[in-house]
N, C-alpha and C positions, 0 to 999 in steps of 0.2 A: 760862520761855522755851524749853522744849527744842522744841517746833513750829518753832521761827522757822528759818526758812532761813538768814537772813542770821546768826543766833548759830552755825549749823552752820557756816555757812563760815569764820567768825571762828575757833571752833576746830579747825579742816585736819578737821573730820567729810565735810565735802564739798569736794572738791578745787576748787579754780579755779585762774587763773593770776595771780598777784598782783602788781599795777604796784606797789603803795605799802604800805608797814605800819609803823606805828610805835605806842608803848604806849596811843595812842587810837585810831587810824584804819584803817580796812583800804580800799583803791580795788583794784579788778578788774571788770573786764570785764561787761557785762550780758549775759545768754544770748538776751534780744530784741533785741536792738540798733536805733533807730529812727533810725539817723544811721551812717556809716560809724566813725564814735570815739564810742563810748559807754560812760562809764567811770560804774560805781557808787563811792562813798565814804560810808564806812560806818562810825558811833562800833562802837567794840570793845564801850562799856557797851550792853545793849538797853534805848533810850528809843523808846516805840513811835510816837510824832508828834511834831510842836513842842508842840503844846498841855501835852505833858506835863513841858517842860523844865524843870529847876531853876536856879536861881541858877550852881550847880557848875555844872553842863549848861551854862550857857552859855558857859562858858570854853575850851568846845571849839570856836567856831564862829570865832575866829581861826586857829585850824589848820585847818577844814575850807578856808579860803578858801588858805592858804598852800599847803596840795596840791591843791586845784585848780591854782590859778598854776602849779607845779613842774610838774603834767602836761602842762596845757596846752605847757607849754616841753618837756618831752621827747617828747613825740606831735606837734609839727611845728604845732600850733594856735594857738600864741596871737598870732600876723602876722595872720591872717585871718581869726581870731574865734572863737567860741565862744557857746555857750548853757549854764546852769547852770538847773538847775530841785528845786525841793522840793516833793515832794506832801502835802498832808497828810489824812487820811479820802478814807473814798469820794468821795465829789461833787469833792476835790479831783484824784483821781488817784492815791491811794497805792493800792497794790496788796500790798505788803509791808507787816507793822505794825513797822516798826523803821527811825525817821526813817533816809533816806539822800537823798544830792543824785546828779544822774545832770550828768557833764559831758557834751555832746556837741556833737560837732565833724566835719570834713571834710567838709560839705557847707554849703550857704547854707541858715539859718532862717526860715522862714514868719513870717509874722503875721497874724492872732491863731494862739495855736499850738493852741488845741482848741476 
């Protein structure tokens, strides 16, 4: 996984500024940003889509949902709502190959979103 961006950033190879990290999850900031709050959260392990999760794997996704909630609470979001999205392969929208969810927030959401 040394290509993956998101493994670079996991270990300080590539700087960002980090809202959230704990021994599974790393959340910071997206460099596109498609919403005025839009936060990446990102497993520490490189699992590169859902499709590829394990059992273990799954054990992370109560915590992915716990930092979302936290953030949403400390970025002023979650009174007025929020959007949480997962891509997974191309036709889905991933554009990274290492599952992450993107929260995004401060503005109002479309429907359909693509």
């Amino acid at each position: 996984m040394a290509e993956c961006i998101f493994c670079k950033i996991i270990k300080k190879e590539i700087p960002t500024k980090i809202l959230y990290e704990d021994e599974e999850l790393l959340a910071f900031p997206d460099i596109a940003p498609q919403a005025p709050i839009h936060i990446l959260i990102v497993p520490k392990k490189h699992i590169a889509n859902n499709l590829v999760l394990t059992e273990k794997d799954l054990a992370l996704m109560p915590n992915v949902f716990k930092v979302i909630n936290k953030l949403s609470q400390d970025l002023g979001i979650a009174q007025s709502g929020f959007r949480v999205v997962n891509n997974c392969l191309k036709d889905g929208g991933q554009a990274v190959d290492h599952m992450h969810f993107h929260l995004l927030g401060g503005r109002s959401m479309k429907w359909p979103p693509g």
